[in-house]
N, C-alpha and C positions, 0 to 999 in steps of 0.2 A: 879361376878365383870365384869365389859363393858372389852372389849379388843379394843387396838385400833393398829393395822399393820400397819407398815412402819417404818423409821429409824428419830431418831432425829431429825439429820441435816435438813432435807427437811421442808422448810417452810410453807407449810401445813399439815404437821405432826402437827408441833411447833404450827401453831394454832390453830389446837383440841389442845393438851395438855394444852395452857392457856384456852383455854375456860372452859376445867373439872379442871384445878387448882384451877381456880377464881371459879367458884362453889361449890369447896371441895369436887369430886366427885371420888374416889380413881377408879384406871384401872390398869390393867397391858396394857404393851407394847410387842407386839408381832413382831421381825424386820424384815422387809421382802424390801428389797431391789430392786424398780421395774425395773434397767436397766440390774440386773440379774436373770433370768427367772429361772433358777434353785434353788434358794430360794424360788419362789413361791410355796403353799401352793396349792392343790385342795380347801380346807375349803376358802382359800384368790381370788381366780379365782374366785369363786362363788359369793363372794361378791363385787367385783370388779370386773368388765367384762373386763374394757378396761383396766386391769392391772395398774393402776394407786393410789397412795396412799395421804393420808390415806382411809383404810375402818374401818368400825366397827363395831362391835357385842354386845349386850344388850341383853342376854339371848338370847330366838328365834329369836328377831329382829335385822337383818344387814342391811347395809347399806352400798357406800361410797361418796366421795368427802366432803373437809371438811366443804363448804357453807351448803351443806344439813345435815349436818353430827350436825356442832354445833345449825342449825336450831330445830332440832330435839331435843338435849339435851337441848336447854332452854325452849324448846315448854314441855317434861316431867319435866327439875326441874328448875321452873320459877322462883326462888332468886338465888341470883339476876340474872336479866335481862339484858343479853348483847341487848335486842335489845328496842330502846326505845318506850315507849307507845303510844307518836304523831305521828300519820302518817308523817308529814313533817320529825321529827327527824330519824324515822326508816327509811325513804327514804334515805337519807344522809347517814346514820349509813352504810345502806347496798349500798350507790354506793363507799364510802371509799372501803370496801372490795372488792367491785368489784375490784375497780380501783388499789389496791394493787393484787390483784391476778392475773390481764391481764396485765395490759401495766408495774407497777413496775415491776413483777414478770419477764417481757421477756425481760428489761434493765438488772438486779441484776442476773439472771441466767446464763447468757453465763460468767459472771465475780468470780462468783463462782464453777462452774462447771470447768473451766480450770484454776482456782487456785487452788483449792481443790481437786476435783472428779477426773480430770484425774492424775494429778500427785500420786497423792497417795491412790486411789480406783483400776485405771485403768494401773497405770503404765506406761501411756505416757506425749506427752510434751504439755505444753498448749499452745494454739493459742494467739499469745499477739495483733491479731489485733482484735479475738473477744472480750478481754477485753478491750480494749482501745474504741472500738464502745459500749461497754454497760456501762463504765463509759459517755460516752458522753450523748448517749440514756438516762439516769436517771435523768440527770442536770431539764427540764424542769416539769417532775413531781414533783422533791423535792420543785422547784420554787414554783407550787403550793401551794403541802403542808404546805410551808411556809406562803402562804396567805390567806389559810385558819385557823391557829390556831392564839389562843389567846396568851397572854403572859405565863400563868401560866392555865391551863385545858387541856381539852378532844378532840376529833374533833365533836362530836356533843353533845352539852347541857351539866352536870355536873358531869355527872359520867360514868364509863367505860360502851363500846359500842364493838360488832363485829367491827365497822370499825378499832377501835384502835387496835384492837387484832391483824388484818389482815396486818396493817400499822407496828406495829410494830415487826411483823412475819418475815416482808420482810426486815426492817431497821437493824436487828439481821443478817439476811442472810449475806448482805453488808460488817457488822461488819466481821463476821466468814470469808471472805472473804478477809479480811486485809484491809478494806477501814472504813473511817468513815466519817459521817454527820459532815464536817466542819461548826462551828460555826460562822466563819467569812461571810460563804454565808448562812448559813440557822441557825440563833442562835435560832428561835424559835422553830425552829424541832429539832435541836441538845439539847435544853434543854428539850424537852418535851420527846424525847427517854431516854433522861438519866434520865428523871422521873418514867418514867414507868417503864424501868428496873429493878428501885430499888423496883416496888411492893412484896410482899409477894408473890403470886404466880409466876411471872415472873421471880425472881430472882430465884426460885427453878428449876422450866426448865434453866433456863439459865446451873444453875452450872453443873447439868445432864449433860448436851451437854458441859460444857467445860471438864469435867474429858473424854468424846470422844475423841474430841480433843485434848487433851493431851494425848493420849494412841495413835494416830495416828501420832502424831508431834513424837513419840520415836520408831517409829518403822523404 
């Protein structure tokens, strides 16, 4: 069975696990925590050099980062296809992800990281002016988002894509984070996360990561 290292929470953990959910491809999870080096693993070093998660193991073959990572697992089990068959669509598909893994990813991260991570991982106090700059920082990416989606669909053509998976990797973080996709300034993006949500495999990761959550909110 594939193993895939690293901890929930982390939004590219979160999008290998929808990518093997939406496939039906069962793993175990292995947590390996990359800001603390003493959890790291020999077997997890190896696979990740630059200590970064997620990695993953497929019998002899590992690997990590999770662009390559779900690249890989559609490329051996090709139904369904996160990535689309049109050149023009798979272009799109994969600049979503990009653009959810750099520029969302470094708005939503400093705002989760000192809501969450330090107060209750680290034990210190979070910095309220790096969240106030990464609420700011996210406003003109969400704007997009917004101009790019339909009323009711996908971000590229009709059916689920890496880009969505990646998009709504990061829009979970947010949430987890105590913020949400106000509908008054982005209704099309606020309805379309709370579409996807509700899929069958998403909502299965989700609940995973809320009973964490909820084991960390009591402690």
């Amino acid at each position: 069975m594939p193993i895939v290292y690293g901890v929930p929470l982390s939004p590219f953990v979160r999008k290998v696990r929808l990518a093997l959910q939406e496939k039906g491809i069962d793993y175990d999870l292995e947590p390996v925590f990359p800001t603390a080096p003493h959890n790291e693993t020999p077997e997890f070093r190896a696979i990740s050099p630059l200590g970064k998660v997620p990695a993953y193991r497929d019998g002899d073959f590992a690997i990590s980062d999770s662009s390559v990572i779900i690249n890989y697992v559609d490329r051996k089990y090709p139904a369904p296809s996160l990535l689309p068959a049109g050149p023009e669509d798979c272009a799109r598909a994969l600049w979503f992800e990009e653009l959810a893994d750099s520029k969302v990813a470094e708005a939503i991260g400093p705002i989760f990281f000192n809501r969450i991570v330090k107060p209750n991982v680290l034990g210190q106090e979070p910095d309220q002016a790096l969240i106030d700059a990464g609420l700011e920082a996210v406003k003109p990416h969400f704007d997009y988002l917004e101009s790019q989606l339909r009323d009711d669909g996908f971000l590229v053509g009709d059916t689920l894509s890496v880009g969505d998976i990646a998009t709504v990797a990061m829009l979970r973080l947010y949430q987890v984070a105590g913020e949400a996709v106000g509908s008054e300034h982005w209704p099309k993006l606020a309805a379309y996360h709370a579409r996807l949500e509700q899929r069958p495999a998403f909502a299965h990761v989700f609940d995973s990561e809320n009973a964490l959550i909820a084991s960390m909110a009591s402690q």
